[in-house]
C-alpha positions in Angstrom: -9.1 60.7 12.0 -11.1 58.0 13.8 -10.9 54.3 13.3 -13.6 53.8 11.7 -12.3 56.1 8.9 -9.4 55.3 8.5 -11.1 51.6 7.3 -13.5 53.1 5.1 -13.0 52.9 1.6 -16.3 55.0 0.3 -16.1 55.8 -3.1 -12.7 54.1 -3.8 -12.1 51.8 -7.0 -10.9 48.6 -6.5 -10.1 46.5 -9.4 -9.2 42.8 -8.4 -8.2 39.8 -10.9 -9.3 36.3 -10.6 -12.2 37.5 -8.8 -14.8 35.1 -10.4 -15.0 32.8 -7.5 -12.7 31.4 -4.3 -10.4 33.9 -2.7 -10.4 36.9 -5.2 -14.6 36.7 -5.1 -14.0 36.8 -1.3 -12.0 40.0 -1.7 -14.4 41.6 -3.8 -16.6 41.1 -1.5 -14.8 42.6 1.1 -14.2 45.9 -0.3 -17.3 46.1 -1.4 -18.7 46.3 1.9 -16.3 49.0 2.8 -17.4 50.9 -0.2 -15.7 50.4 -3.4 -16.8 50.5 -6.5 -15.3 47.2 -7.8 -13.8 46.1 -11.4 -13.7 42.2 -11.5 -12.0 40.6 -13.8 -11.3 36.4 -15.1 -10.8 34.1 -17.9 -14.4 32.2 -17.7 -16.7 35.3 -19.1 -19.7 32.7 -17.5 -18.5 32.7 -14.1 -17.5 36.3 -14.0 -21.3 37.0 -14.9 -22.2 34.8 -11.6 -19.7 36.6 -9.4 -21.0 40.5 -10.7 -24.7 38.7 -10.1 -23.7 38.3 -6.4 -21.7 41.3 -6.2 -24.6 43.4 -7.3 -27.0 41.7 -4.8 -25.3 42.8 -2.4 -25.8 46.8 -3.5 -22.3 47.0 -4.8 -21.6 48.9 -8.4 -19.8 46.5 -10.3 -17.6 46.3 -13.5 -17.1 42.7 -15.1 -14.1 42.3 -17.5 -13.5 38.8 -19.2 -9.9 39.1 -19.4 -7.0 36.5 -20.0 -4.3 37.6 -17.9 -1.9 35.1 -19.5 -1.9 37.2 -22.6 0.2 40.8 -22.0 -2.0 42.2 -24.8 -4.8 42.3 -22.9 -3.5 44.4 -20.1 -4.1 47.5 -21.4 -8.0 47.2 -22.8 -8.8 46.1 -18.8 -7.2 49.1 -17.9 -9.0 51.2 -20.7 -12.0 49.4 -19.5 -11.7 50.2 -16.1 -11.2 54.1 -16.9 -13.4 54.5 -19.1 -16.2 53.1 -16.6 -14.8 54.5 -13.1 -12.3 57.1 -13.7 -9.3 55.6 -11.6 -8.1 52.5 -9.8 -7.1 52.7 -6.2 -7.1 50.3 -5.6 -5.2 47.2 -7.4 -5.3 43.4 -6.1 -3.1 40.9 -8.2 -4.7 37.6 -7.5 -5.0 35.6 -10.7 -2.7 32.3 -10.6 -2.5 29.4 -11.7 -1.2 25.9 -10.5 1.0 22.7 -11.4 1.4 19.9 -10.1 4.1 17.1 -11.1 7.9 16.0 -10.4 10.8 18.2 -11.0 12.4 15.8 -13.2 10.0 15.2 -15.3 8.3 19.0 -15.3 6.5 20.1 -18.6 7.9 22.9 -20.2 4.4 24.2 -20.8 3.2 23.9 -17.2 6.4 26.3 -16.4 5.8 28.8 -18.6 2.0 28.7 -18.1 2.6 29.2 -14.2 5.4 32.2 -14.6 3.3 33.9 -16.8 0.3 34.2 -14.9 1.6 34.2 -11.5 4.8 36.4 -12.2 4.0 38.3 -15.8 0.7 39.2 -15.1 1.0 41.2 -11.8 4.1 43.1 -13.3 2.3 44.1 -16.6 -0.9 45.0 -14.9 1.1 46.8 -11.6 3.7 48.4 -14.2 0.4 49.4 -16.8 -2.0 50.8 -14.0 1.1 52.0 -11.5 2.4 54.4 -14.8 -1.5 55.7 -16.0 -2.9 56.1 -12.4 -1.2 55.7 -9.4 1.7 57.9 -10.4 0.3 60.4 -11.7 -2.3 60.6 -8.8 0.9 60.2 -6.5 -1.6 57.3 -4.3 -2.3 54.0 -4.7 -2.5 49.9 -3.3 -1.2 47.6 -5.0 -1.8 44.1 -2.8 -0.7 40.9 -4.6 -1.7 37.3 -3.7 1.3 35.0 -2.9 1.2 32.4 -0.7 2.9 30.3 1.8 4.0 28.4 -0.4 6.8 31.5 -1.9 7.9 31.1 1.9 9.6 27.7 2.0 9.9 24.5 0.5 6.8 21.7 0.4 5.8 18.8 2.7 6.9 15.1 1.4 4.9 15.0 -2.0 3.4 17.8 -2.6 5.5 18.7 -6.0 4.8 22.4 -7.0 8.1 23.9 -8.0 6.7 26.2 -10.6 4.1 27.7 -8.1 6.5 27.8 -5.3 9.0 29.4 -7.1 7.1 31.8 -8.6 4.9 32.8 -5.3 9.2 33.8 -3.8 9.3 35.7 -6.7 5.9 37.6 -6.1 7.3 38.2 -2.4 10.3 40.0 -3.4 8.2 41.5 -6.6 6.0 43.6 -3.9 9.2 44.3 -1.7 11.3 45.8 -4.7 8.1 47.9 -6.6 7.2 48.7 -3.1 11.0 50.4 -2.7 10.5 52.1 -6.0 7.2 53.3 -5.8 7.2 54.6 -2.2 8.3 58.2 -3.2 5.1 58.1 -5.3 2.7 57.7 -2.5 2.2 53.6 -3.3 2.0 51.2 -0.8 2.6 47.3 -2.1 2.1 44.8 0.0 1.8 41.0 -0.4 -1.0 38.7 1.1 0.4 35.0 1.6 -2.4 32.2 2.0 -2.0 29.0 3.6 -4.6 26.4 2.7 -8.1 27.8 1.3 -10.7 25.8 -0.4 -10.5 26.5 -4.1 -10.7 24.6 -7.4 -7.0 25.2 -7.6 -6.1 24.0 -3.5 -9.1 21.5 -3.1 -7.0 18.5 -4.4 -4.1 19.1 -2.6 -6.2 19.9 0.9 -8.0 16.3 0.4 -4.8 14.5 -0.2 -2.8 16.2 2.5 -5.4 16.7 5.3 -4.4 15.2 7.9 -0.4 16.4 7.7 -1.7 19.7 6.8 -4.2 19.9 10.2 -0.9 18.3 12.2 1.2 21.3 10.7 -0.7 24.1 11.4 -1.1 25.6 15.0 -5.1 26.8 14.7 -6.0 23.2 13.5 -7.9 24.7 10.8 -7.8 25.9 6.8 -8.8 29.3 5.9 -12.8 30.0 5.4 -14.7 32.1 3.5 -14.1 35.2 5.7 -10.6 34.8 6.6 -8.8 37.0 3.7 -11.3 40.0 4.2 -10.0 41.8 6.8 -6.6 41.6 5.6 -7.4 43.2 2.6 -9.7 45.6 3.8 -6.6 46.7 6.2 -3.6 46.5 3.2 -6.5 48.6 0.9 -7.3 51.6 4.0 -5.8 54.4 4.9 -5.0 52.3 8.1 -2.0 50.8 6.3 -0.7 53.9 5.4 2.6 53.3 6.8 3.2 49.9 5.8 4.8 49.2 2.6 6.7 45.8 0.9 5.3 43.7 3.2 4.1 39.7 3.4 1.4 38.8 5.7 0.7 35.1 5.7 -2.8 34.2 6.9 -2.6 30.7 7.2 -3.2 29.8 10.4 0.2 29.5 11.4 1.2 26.8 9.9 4.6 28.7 8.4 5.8 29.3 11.6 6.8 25.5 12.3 
């Protein structure tokens, strides 16, 4: 098989969550271009529109799914969804999150739990619901989840994130031990770790911390627009074929020091 084929991904469903806007648009994107059919789904039904307007103008077929990820009951009609419109899902990229910032000691419990749930719940109901329908059956599948840097190691003098730290670790080893599990299957799950991206969740924390975060990271830059797409594109191919429970950061090696 050349190369070139073993990157394409004509005809292939991809269904990625989150993928209104910021990194999970940008990963739509990319698979797009390769040749998926793409299922998007978010919370903000207005937004979503905006991101399947885009999609589409860029000749991809798109499904748009308002979905609230926080809620486990609604797992199963975005899979129904999904199916219904395309058949099967490939192609699975876990990248709804959500954020918190405040100190330890005075943590909400809410902003824990709200956190865990979408960060840690979600991908395992939506992996577990689509791994047991699809990808077993059709003894293939990627699953790619979105952690961070951030699940690597601790934070820089205040930046206080414990929930989102702590659940990004537990997305790590998540992907390493469904990725064990699911091997014999013919499923490949692989984590993608972030450094700093611009995003409505990240844009605070990059403006209060630029300077340290620059001084920390070996590239002297933050990730662009284009700098997740190949990444996925590779995790998503036939190219990663024999890689499995893996976590690439892609944060211009700022993890590394």
């Amino acid at each position: 098989m050349s190369v070139k084929a073993l990157f394409d991904l004509t005809g292939r469903v991809a269904l990625v969550t989150g993928a209104s806007r910021g990194l999970g648009l940008q990963m739509a994107e990319a698979l797009g271009e390769m040749g998926c059919k793409l299922a998007i789904c978010a919370r903000k039904a207005a937004e979503l529109a905006e991101a399947q307007a885009r999609l589409e103008a860029q000749g991809f077929e798109v499904l748009a799914v308002p979905c609230d990820l926080s809620q486990a009951a609604n797992v199963a009609p975005l899979v129904d969804a999904v199916l219904e419109r395309f058949g099967t899902i490939d192609i699975l990229v876990n990248n709804a999150g959500a954020t918190w910032g405040a100190p330890t000691a005075n943590y909400p419990d809410e902003a824990w739990r709200k956190v865990m749930t979408l960060n840690v719940d979600a991908p395992f109901y939506l992996s577990r619901e689509v791994g047991r329908r699809v990808m077993i059956p059709a003894g293939r599948g990627k699953i790619i989840n979105l952690a961070s840097i951030a699940g690597l190691r601790g934070n820089p003098p205040g930046m206080q994130t414990i929930a989102y730290n702590t659940s990004k670790a537990a997305l790590i080893n998540f992907t390493r031990a469904l990725a064990a599990e699911w091997g014999e299957f013919g499923i490949n799950v692989n984590a993608i770790c972030p450094g700093f991206f611009p995003s409505k969740m990240a844009n605070a924390l990059i403006e209060k911390f630029a300077d340290s975060l620059m001084a920390r990271t070996p590239l002297r830059r933050i990730g662009g627009d284009e700098d997740l797409k190949g990444a996925v594109v590779f995790l998503a191919s036939d190219a990663a074929r024999h890689i499995t429970g893996q976590a690439i950061a892609i944060d211009g090696g700022s993890s590394i020091i």
